[in-house]
N, C-alpha and C positions, 0 to 999 in steps of 0.2 A: 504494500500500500504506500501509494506517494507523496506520505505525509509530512508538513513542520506544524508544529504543537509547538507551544511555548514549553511545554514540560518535558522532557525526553522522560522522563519515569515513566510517568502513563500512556505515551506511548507503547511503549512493553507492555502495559495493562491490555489497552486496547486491543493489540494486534494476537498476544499469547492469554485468553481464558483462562491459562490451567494455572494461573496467580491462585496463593496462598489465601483462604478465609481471611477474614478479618479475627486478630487472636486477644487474649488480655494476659495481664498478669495475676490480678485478683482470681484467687483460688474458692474462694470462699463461697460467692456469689455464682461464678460458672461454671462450676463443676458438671452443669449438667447441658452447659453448653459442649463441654469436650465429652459426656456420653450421657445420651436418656435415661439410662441406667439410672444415674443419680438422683433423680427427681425425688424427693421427699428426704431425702438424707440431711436433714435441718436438723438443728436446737430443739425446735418445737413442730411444729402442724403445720402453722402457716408460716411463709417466707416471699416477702415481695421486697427484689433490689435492683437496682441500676449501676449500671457502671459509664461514664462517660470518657470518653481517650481524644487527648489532644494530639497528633502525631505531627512529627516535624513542627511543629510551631513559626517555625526562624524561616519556614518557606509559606511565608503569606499566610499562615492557617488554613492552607488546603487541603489536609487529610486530618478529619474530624469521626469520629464513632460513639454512638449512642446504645444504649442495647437495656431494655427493661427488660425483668425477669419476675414471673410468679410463681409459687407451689405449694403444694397442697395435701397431705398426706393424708387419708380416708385408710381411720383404723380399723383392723376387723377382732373382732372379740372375742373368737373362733380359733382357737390354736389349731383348726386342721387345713387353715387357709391364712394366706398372707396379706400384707396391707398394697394398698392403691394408690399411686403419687400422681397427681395431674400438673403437666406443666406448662404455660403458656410465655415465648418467648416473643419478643418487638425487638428487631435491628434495625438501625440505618448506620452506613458506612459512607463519605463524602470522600473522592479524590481527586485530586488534581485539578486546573482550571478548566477544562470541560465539566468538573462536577459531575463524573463518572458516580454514578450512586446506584446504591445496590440495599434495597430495603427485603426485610426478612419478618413472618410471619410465621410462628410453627406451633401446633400443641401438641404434648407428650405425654405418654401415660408408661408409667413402671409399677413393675409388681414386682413387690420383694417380698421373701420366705426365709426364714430363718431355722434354720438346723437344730442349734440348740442357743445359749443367752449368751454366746459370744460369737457365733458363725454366723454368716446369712449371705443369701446368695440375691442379685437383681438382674433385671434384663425390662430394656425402654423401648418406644417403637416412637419414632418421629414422624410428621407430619404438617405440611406448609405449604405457602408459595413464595419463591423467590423474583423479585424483582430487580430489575437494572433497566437506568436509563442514563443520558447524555443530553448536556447544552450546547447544541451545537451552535451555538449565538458566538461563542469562543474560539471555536474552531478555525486556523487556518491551513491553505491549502496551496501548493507550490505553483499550480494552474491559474491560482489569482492573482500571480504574480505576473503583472502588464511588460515586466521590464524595466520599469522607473520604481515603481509602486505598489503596494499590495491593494485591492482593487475587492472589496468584497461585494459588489453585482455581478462580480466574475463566477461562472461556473466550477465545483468544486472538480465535477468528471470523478466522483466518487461513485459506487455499487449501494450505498448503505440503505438498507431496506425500511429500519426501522429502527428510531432513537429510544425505544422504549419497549419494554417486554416482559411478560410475567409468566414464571414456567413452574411447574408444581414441583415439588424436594420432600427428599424421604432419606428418614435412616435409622439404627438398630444401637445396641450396644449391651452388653453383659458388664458385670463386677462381681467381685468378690469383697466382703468386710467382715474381719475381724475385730471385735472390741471387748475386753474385759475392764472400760477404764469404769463403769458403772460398779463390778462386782468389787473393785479395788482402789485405795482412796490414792493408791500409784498404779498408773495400768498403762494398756497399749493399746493401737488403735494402726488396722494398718485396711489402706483399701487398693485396688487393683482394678483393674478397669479397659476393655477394650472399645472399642466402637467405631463404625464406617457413617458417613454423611454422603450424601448427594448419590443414591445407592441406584437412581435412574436416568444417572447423567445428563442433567437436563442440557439442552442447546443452548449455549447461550453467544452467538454469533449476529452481530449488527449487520455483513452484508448479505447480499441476496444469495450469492452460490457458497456463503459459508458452512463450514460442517464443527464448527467447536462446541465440541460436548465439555461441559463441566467434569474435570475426574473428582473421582472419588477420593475423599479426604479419611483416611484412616487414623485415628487418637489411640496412643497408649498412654492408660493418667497411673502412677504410681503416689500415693499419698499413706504417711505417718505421721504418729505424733504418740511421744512417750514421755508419761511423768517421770520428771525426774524426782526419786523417794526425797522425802522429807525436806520440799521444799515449793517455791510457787509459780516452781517454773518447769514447760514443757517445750523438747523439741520437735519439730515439726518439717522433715525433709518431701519435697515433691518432686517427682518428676513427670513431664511432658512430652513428646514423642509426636510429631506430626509429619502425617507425610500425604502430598496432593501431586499426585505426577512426578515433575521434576525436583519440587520444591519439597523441602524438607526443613525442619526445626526441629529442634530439642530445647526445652529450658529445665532447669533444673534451679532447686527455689531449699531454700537452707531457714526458717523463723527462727524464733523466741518468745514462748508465748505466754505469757506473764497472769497468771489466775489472781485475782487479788482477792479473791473470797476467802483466800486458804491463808490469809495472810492478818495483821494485827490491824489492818487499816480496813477491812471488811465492815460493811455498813454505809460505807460512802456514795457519790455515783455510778463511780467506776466500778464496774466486775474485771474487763480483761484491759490487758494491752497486748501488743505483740509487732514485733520489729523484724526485720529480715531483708535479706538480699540476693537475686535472681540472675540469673546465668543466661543468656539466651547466648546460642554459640555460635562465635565468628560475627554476633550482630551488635547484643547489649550489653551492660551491667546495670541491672537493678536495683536502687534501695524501696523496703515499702516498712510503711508503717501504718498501725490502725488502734483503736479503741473502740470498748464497747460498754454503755452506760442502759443497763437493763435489756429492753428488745433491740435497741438500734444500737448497729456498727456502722464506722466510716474508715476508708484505710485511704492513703493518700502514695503512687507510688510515681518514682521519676527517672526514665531511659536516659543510660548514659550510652550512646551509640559509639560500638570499637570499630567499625566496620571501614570501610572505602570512603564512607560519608561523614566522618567524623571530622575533617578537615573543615566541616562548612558550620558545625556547631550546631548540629540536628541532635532533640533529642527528642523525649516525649515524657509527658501526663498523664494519670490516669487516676480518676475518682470514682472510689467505688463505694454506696450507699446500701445497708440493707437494717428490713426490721422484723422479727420474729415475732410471732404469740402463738399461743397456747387456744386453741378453738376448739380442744374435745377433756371432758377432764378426764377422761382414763386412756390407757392405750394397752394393749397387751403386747405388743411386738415392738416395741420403741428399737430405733433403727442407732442411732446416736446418741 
């Protein structure tokens, strides 16, 4: 394609489909963005959070992300059957000065079953549509170029069929968890987790004789966190594992997560804190931090980019909101 863009990034967007999701740091809040599986794996019953991502900043504020999250855990009272997570997901993703966007609508439902009071196995099924569309008001084109001037009632002699298009998305995902930290006032807590996205490759191709399927994005989530004895603090290692076609990531994420319940200052606003720093390889280094005062947590975290692009003083943002309660008073399978 015979393009000049002001952006050479999106470019590469543009012409190669098989670009990376839009990803976060916040573990907390999307877990069940990276698998359905996770869906009711909360504090409590209920769970509605947002995470908002400022990327690149230092480039105009052109790559912005939004992304709401709700869920829902429907207890069952029946030890010969397991509990019901319903999830409902909202994205928007903004880039570059065409304002390449790509809005995401999905609901999920997982059923988890539990073995015995520290096993339990889940498995989610995804369901959505995914949108993308372009401004082409921004756009320029090397044919509009008179020779002196760039000339935009010049013809573009572009193929592009349609600046906008909405295609339906599906996907699956299992896990595993363990947790004895209920049965023990020091315990462990470990989860596992696989899962594929976009599992019917939707088209997603702006010219008319294009063929670009969306691939399949595959997540491996590893997540722990162990008290450490006789004290009010636990560690909390994760890892992330992404892979869509060519593209690939790993982040790996190391907290400290600071119970103040279990401590002499107990009674206050605060119940947790917790600090940490995040690995994405060959890309970022991450600090993140957050608090939690009753139902609401906010964690505040900020890309130090190592990469190619680091010379230009790119980094990123990322605010993530959530608030918990309690909407059943009993539950017999409590997940977490």
């Amino acid at each position: 394609m015979r393009t000049i863009f002001f952006n050479l990034w999106f470019l590469l967007l543009l012409i190669n489909s098989t670009a990376q999701d839009m990803h976060f740091v916040n573990q907390e809040i999307t877990k069940s963005f990276h698998n359905p599986s996770y869906v009711g794996h909360n504090e409590k019953d209920f769970m509605i959070g947002m995470i908002y991502r400022d990327q690149w900043s230092e480039m105009e504020k052109l790559y912005k992300t939004y992304s709401l999250f709700g869920e829902l855990l429907l207890p069952n009272k029946s030890r010969r059957s397991g509990d019901l997570g319903i999830g409902l997901l909202i994205s928007r993703d903004n880039a570059g000065y065409v304002r390449l966007g790509t809005n995401q609508v999905g609901l999920t439902i997982a059923y988890h079953t539990k073995l015995n009071d520290e096993n339990s196995f889940s498995g989610g099924i995804y369901g959505g549509i995914l949108n993308q569309h372009l401004l082409q008001d921004n756009m320029k084109w090397d044919s509009q170029y008179n020779g002196i001037y760039y000339d935009a009632a010049l013809s573009s002699n572009e193929n592009i069929a349609s600046y906008n298009f909405t295609k339906p998305d599906m996907g699956a995902g299992l896990s595993y968890t363990f947790n004895n930290r209920k049965q023990k006032s020091d315990g462990f807590l470990l989860q596992a987790g696989f899962s594929m996205f976009h599992l019917n490759k939707p088209e997603m191709s702006y010219t008319s004789d294009g063929t670009d399927k969306l691939n399949i994005r595959q997540v491996f989530h590893l997540n722990g966190i162990y008290d450490i004895p006789r004290s009010i603090v636990a560690v909390n290692p994760t890892i992330v594992f992404m892979s869509q076609g060519p593209s690939k990531e790993l982040l790996m994420s190391l907290r400290g997560i600071f119970d103040i319940t279990k401590s002499s200052l107990k009674g206050g606003n605060i119940q947790k804190l917790w600090a940490g720093f995040n690995y994405r390889i060959k890309d970022a280094v991450i600090a993140e931090i957050g608090i939690q005062s009753y139902n609401v947590a906010i964690s505040f975290a900020y890309d130090w980019t190592i990469s190619t692009l680091k010379a230009k003083g790119i980094g990123a943002f990322e605010l993530g909101l959530k608030y918990n309660l309690s909407m059943f008073k009993s539950s017999s399978n409590r997940l977490l």
